[in-house]
Wavefront OBJ file of the C-alpha trace (Angstrom):
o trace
v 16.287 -13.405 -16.089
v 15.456 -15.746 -13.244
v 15.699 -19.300 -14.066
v 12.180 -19.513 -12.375
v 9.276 -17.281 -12.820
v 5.845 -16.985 -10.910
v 2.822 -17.347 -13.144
v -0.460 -18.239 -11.555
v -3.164 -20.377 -13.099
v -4.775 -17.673 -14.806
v -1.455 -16.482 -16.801
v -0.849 -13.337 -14.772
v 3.096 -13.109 -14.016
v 3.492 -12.197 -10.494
v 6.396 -9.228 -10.282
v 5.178 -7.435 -7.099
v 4.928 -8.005 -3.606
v 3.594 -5.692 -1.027
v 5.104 -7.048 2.927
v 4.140 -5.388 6.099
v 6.648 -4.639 8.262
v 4.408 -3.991 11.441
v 0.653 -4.065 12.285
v 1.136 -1.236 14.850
v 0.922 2.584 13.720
v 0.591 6.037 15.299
v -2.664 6.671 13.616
v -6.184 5.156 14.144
v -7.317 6.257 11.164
v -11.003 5.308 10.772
v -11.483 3.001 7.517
v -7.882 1.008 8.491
v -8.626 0.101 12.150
v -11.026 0.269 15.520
v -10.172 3.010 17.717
v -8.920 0.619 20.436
v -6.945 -2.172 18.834
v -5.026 -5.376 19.962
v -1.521 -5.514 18.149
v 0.722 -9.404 18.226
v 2.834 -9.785 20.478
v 6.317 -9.750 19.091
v 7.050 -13.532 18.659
v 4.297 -13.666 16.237
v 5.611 -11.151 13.933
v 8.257 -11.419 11.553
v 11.526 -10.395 12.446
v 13.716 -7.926 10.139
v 15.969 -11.307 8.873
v 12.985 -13.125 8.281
v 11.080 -10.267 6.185
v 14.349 -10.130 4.377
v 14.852 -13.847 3.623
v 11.595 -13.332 1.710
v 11.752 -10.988 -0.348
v 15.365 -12.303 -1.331
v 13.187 -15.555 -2.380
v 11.154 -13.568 -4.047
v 13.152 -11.291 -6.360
v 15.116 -14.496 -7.205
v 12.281 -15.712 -8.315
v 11.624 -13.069 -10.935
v 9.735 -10.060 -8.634
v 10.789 -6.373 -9.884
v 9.209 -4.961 -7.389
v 8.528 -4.557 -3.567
v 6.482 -2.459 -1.582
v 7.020 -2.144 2.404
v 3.861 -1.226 3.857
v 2.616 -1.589 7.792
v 0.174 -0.426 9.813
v 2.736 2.488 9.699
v 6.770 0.871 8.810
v 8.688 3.868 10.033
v 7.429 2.786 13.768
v 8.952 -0.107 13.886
v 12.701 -0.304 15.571
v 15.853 -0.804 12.912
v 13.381 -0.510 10.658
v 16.335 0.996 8.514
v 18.733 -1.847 8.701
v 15.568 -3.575 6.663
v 15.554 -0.819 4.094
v 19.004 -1.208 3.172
v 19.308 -5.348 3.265
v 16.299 -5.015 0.455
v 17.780 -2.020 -1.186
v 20.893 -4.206 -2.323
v 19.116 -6.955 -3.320
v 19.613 -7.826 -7.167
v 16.867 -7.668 -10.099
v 14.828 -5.251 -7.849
v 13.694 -2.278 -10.134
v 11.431 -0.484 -7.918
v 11.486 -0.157 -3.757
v 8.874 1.593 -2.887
v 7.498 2.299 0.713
v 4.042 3.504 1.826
v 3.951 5.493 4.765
v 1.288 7.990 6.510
v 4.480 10.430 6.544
v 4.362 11.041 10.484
v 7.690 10.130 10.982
v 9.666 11.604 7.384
v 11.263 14.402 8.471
v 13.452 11.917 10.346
v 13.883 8.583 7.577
v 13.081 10.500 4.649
v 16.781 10.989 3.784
v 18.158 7.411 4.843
v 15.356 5.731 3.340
v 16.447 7.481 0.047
v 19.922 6.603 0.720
v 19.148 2.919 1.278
v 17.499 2.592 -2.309
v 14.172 3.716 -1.803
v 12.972 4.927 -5.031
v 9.216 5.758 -4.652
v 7.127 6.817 -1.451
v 3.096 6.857 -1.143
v 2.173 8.697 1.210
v -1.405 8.710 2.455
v -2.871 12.066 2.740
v -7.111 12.313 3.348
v -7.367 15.822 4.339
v -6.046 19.170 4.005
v -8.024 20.514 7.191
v -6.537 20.517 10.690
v -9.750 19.341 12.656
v -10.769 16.889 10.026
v -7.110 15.299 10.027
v -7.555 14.517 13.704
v -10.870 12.797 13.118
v -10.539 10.810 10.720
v -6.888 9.722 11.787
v -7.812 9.985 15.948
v -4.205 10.787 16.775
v -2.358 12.519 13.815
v -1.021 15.762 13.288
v -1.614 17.147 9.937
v 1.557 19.736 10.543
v 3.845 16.577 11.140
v 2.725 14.515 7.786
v 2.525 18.038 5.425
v 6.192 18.715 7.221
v 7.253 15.591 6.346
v 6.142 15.441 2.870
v 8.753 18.624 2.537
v 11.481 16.480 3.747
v 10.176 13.606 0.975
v 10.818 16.438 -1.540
v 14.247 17.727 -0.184
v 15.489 14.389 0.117
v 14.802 13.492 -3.969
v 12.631 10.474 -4.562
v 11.789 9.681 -8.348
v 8.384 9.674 -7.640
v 6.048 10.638 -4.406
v 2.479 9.978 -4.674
v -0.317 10.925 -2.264
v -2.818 8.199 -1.219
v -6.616 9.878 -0.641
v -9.118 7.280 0.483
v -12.371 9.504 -0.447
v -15.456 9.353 1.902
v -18.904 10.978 0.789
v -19.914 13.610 3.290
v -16.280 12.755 5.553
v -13.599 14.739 2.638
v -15.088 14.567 -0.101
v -15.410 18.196 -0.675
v -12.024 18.463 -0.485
v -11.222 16.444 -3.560
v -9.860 19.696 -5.585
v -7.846 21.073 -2.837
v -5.619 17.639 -2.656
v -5.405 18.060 -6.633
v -4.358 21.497 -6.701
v -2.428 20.298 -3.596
v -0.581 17.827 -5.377
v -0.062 20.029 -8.728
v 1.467 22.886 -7.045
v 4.344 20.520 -5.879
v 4.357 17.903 -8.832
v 3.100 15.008 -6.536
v 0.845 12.531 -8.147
v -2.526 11.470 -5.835
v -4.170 8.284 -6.529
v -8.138 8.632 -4.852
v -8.658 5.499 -3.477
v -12.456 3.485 -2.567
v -12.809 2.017 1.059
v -12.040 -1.228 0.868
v -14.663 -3.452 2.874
v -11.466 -4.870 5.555
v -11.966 -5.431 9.212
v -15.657 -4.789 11.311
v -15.449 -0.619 11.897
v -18.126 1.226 13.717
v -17.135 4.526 13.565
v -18.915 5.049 10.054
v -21.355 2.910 7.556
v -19.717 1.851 4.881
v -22.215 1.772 2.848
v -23.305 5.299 3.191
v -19.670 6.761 2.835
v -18.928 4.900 -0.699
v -17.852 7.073 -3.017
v -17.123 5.710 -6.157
v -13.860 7.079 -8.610
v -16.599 7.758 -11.272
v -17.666 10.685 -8.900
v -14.494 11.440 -7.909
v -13.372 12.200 -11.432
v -16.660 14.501 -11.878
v -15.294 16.131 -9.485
v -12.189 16.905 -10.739
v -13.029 17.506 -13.995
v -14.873 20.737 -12.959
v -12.152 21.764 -13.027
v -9.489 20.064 -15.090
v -10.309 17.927 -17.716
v -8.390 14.491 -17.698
v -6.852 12.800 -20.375
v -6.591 8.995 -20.055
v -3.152 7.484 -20.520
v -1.301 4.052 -20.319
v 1.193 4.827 -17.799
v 1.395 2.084 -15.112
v 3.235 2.071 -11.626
v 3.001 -1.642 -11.588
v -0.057 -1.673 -9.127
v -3.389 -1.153 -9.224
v -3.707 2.570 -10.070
v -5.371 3.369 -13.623
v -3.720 6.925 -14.267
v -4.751 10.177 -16.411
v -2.919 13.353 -17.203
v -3.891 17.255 -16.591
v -3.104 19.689 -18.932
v -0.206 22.333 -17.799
v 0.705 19.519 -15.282
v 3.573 16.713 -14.265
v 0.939 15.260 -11.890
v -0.346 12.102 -12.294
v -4.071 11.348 -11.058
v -4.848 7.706 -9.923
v -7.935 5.890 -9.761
v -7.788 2.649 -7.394
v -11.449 1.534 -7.787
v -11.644 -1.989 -6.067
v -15.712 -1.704 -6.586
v -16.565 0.432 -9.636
v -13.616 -1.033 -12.076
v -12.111 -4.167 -10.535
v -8.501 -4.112 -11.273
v -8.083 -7.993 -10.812
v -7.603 -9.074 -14.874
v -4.279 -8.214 -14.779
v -3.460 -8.575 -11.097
v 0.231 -9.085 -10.679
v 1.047 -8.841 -6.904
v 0.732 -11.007 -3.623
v 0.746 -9.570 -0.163
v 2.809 -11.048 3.080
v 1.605 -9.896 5.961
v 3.307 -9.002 9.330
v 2.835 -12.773 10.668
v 4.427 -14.156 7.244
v 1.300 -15.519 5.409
v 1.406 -15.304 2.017
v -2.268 -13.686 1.337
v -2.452 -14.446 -2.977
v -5.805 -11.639 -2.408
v -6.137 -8.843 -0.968
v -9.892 -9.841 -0.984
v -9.683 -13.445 0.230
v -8.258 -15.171 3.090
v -6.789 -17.996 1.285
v -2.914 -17.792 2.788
v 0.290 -19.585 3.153
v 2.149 -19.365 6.398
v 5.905 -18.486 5.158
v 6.800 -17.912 8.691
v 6.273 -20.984 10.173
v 8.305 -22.813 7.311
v 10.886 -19.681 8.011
v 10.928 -20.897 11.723
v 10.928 -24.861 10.930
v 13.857 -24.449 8.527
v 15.942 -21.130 8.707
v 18.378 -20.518 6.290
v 16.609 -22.697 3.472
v 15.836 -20.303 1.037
v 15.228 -22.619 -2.200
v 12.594 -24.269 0.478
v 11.208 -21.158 1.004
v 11.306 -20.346 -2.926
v 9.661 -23.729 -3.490
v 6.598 -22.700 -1.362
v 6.433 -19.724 -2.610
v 6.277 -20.920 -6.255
v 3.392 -23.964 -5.270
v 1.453 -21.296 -3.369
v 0.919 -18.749 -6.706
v -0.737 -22.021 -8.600
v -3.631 -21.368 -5.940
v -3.886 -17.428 -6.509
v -7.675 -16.603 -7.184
v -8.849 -14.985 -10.191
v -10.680 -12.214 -8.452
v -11.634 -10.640 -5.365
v -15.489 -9.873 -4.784
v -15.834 -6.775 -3.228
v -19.437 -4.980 -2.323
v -20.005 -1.261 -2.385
v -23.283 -1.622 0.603
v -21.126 -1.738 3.272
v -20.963 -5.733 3.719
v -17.393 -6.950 5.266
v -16.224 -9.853 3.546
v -12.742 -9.906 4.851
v -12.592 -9.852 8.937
v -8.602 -8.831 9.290
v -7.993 -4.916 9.559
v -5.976 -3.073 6.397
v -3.064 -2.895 9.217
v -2.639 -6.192 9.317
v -2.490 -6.591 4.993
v -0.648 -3.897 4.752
v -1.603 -1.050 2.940
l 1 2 3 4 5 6 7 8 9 10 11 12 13 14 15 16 17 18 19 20 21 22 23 24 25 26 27 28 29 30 31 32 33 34 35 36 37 38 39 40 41 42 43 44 45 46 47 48 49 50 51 52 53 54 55 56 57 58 59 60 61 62 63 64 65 66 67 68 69 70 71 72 73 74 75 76 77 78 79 80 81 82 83 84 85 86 87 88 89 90 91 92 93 94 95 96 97 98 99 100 101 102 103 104 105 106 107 108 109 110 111 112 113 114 115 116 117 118 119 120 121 122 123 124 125 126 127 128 129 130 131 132 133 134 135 136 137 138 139 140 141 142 143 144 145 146 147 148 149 150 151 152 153 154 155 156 157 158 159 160 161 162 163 164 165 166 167 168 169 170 171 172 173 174 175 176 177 178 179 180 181 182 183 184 185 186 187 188 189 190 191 192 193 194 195 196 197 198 199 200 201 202 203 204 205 206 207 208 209 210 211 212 213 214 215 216 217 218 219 220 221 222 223 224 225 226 227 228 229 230 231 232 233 234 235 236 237 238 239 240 241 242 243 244 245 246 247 248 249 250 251 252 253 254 255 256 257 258 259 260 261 262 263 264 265 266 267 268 269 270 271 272 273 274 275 276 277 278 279 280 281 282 283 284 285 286 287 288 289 290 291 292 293 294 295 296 297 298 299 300 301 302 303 304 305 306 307 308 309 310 311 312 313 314 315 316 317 318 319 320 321 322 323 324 325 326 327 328 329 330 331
């Protein structure tokens, strides 16, 4: 047990932090960023030590869990030297790293090997054409390929992300299910989540709520609610004759904030305590001011969570609240 332990004003233990490794990716998918984007230049990102020195302050301060997210991680350089400082870390129970599976055919096996325990993988589309539109760039040979190599390599658990879109893929809600049954994958469907000015769609007319979603699905296979958690914001159910898991992240219809127990440091080392505010605490500057001075860093960390909000305050009409792209959150 950690002699310290982060509980924010509202009681809520925090044991999960999601860190982006990178704001840059080989995708433009459409709800995440603008087709032509601006990344930071590289002194304003974190470096590998510095993403390392906190989540070492964090798991010593009672975190279970941590999730490396980007833009896309597995584009950034040494990116594996990261993976297996965190892997060793002590008290960590679950490593987990969310990827859009471009590049797993080539880390799938050393991420395993460095401790990696879970993968999400985001997956929209089972159609060719519609891959490259909503993505702009990606292959959808290259991510089904390398969620084979996911499978060879022998995670605990790999879970496809499906951010659903009425009239973009949201006829193709069965095929990812049976998609994800015939391999024993579990998909969490996902609502757009109102982050960064887009104009490629209107939000507001491509909302399509997990209430739907699951009508959908239960045309065909009835779902049976359970109390299985992953620690995050999914709200699972069971098939019959199946090992897969079906998630529900609803940020709209059923706001998952009452028992919210994760913060998110982004690429530039601001401690966002919300996904769905901009209230942050820059880690990296006190990283920069005094390196090496992790019960510092522990200190802020630990002030910061007694300013966490209670709840986020999402709309479904297409309003952005939040100005900063997903790629810059992490996912």
């Amino acid at each position: 047990m950690a002699a310290e332990q982060l509980i924010d004003p509202f009681g809520r233990r925090i044991t999960y932090v999601r860190m982006s490794v990178t704001d840059r990716c080989d995708f433009r998918c459409v709800y995440c960023m603008a087709e032509e984007m601006t990344f930071l230049p590289r002194q304003q990102v974190l470096s590998l030590e510095e993403i390392q020195a906190i989540a070492r302050a964090f798991t010593e301060l009672g975190v279970t869990k941590i999730r490396l997210t980007g833009g896309e991680p597995l584009v950034r350089r040494d990116v594996t030297s990261l993976f297996k400082g965190i892997g060793r870390l002590s008290g960590l129970n679950e490593f987990c790293v969310t990827t859009n599976g471009s590049q797993l055919r080539r880390y799938a096996q050393p991420l395993f090997e460095a401790g990696v325990n879970r993968l999400n993988i985001s997956l929209d589309t089972l159609q060719a054409d519609r891959f490259k539109q909503l993505t702009r760039t990606g292959r959808l040979d290259q991510v089904l390929d390398g969620i084979e190599a996911a499978r060879e390599a022998g995670f605990e658990r790999i879970k496809l992300n499906a951010v659903v879109l009425k009239g973009r893929n949201d006829d193709e809600v069965l095929d990812l299910v049976d998609y994800a049954r015939d391999r024993a994958l579990d998909i969490s469907f996902i609502e757009e989540m109102p982050l960064g000015q887009i104009s490629e769609h209107d939000r507001g007319e491509t909302y399509c709520s997990s209430d739907d979603v699951r009508g959908l699905i239960e045309q065909a296979y009835p779902l049976m609610p359970t109390t299985e958690t992953t620690g995050g914001p999914s709200r699972y159910w069971r098939m019959a004759g199946s090992d897969s898991r079906i998630g529900f992240i609803s940020p709209h219809s059923h706001n998952f904030c009452g028992d919210c127990n994760r913060v998110r440091v982004t690429v530039e080392g601001k401690l966002l305590l919300c996904l769905g505010n901009e209230d942050a605490v820059d880690l990296k500057a006190l990283l920069r001011r005094y390196p090496g001075d992790i019960e510092r860093l522990k200190k802020a960390i630990v002030t910061a969570i007694e300013r966490k909000p209670e709840r986020h305050h999402f709309s479904s009409d297409g309003d952005v609240q939040i100005v900063r792209f997903m790629n810059m959150t992490g996912g």
